[in-house]
VOBA-886998 format. One record per residue (C-alpha): residue number from 1; x, y negated, z. Coordinates in Angstrom, 1 decimal. Example, Ala and Ser with C-alpha at 12.3 -4.5 7.8 and 13.67 -1.06 7.14 Angstrom:
<rs>
[r 1, [12.3, 4.5, 7.8]]
[r 2, [13.7, 1.1, 7.1]]
</rs>
This chain:
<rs>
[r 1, [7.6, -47.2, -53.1]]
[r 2, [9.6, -46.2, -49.9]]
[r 3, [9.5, -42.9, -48.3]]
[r 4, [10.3, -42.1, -44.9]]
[r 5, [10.0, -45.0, -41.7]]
[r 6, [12.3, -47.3, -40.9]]
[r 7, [13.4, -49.1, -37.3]]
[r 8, [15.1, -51.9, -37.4]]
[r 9, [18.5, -51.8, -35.4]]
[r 10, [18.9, -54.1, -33.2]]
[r 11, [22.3, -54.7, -31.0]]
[r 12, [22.8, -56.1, -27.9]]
[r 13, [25.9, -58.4, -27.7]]
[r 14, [26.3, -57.8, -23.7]]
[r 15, [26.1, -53.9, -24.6]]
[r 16, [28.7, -54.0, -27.8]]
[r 17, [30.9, -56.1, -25.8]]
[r 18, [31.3, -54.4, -23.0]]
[r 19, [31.7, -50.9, -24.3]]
[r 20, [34.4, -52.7, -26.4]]
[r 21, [36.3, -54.1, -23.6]]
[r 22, [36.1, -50.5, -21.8]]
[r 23, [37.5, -49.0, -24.8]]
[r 24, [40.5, -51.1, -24.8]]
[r 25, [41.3, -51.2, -21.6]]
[r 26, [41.0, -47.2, -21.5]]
[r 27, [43.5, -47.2, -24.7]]
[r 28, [45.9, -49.1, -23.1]]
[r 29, [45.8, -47.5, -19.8]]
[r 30, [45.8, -44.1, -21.7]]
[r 31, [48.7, -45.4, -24.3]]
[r 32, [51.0, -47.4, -23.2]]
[r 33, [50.9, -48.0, -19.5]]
[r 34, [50.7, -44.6, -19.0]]
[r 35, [53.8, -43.8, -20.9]]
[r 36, [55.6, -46.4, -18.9]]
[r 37, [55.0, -45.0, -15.5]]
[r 38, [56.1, -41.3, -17.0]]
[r 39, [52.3, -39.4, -16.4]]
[r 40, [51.4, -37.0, -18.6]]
[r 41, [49.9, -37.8, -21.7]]
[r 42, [45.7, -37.6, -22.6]]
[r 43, [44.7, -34.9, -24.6]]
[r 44, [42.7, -35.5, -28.0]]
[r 45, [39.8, -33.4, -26.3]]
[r 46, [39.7, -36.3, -23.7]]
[r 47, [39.6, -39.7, -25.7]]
[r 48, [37.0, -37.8, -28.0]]
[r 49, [34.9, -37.1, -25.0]]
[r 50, [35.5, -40.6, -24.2]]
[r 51, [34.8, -41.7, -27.4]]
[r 52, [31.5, -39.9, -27.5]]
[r 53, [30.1, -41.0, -24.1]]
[r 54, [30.5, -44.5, -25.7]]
[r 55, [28.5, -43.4, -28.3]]
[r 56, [25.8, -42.1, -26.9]]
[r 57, [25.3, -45.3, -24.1]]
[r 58, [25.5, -47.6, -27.5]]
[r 59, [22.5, -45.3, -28.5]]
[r 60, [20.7, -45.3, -25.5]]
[r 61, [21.0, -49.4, -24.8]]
[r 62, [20.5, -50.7, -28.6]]
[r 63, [18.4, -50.0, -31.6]]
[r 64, [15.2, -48.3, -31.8]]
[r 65, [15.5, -46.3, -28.6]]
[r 66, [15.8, -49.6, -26.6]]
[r 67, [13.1, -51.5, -28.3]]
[r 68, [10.9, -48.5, -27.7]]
[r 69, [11.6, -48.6, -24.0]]
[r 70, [10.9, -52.4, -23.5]]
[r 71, [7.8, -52.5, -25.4]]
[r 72, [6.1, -49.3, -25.7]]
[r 73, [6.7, -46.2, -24.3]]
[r 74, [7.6, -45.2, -20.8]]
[r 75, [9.1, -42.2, -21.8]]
[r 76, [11.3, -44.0, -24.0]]
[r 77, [12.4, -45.6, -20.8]]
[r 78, [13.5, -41.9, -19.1]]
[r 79, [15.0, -40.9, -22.5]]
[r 80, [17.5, -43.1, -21.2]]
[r 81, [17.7, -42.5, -17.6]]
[r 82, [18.5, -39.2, -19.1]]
[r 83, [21.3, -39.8, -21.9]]
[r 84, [23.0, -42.4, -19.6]]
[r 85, [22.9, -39.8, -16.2]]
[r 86, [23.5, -36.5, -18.5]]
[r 87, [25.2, -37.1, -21.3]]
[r 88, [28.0, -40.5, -21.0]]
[r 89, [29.4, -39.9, -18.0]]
[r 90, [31.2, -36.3, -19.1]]
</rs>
């Protein structure tokens, strides 16, 4: 027997997509291009911050958070109103 619940992740393709296709074009831009034109360079501290913010709006529009919103629980819904105003834009 199985202890402990379960939730089924589910992922959007719209949601993995895009956050892929920022995250390339934010490497490039932050890599390459940027060396070319002569700006300084990004810090680690930045493309982890980055890196997290992506995170955290995966999170808050896939899986059980998500599923929670649309079906069940309004306060599901705010949770992320609050993670997507608060926490992925630093």
């Amino acid at each position: 027997m199985q202890s402990g619940f379960s939730w089924p992740w589910t992922w959007n393709p719209s949601t993995v997509l895009g956050v892929a296709a920022f995250a390339s074009l934010y490497l490039l831009f932050a890599g390459p291009i940027r060396r070319k034109v002569g700006a300084p360079a990004v810090t680690g501290r930045r493309r982890l911050a980055l890196a997290m913010g992506l995170v955290v709006l995966l999170v808050a529009l896939n899986g059980p958070i998500h599923d929670l919103s649309e079906r069940f629980l309004f306060s599901a819904h705010m949770l992320q109103h609050l993670l997507l105003t608060l926490a992925v834009p630093p």
